[in-house]
C-alpha positions in Angstrom: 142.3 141.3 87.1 143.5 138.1 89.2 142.1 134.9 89.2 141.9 133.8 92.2 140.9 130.0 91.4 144.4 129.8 89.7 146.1 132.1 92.7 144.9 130.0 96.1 145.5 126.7 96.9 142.1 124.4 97.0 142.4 124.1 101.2 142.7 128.0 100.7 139.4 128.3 99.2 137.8 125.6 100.6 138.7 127.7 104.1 137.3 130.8 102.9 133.9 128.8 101.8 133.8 127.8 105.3 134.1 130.9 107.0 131.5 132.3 104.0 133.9 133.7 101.7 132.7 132.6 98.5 135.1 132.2 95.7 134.1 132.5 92.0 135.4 131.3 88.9 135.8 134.6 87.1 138.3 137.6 87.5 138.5 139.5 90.2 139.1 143.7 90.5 142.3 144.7 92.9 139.3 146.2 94.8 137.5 143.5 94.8 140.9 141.1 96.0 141.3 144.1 98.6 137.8 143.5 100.2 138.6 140.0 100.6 141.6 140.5 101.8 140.2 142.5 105.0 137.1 140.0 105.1 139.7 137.8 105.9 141.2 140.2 108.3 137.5 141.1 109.9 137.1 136.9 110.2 140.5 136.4 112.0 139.8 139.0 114.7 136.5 138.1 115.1 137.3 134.3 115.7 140.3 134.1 118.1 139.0 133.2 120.6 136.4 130.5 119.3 137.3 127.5 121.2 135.6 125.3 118.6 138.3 125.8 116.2 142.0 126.1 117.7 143.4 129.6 117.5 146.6 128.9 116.1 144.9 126.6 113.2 142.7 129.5 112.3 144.8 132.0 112.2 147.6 130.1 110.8 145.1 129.8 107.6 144.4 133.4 107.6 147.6 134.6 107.9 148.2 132.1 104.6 145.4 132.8 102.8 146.4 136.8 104.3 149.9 136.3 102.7 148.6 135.1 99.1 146.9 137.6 98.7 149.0 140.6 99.6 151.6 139.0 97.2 149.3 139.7 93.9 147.5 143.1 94.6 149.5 146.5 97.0 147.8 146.2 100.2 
């Protein structure tokens, strides 16, 4: 069970919040940090080429937030 509240950095979560990952304050599953994990992943490919936001900015968080969390669970 992780934590994630503990785990990722408040800009982290306040980033996933904005992109409509929602982070909880309770325990997450490795199957439930896995399905973030690729939310994450579905976000970043699907917003590359937004123009509103700069591509290297987003994906710069993603790969962070992408980097976090393939440090606590085997993905």
């Amino acid at each position: 069970m992780y934590k994630l509240l503990d785990i990722l950095n408040p800009n982290q979560i306040n980033f996933l919040s904005s992109i409509g990952i929602d982070i909880s304050d309770k325990e997450y599953t490795g199957d439930e940090v896995s399905d973030i994990y690729f939310g994450v992943m579905d976000k970043l490919s699907d917003n590359l080429g937004d123009e509103i936001t700069s591509p290297d900015e987003y994906s710069k968080k993603c790969s962070d937030i992408l980097s976090t969390l393939s440090k606590i669970t085997s993905i």
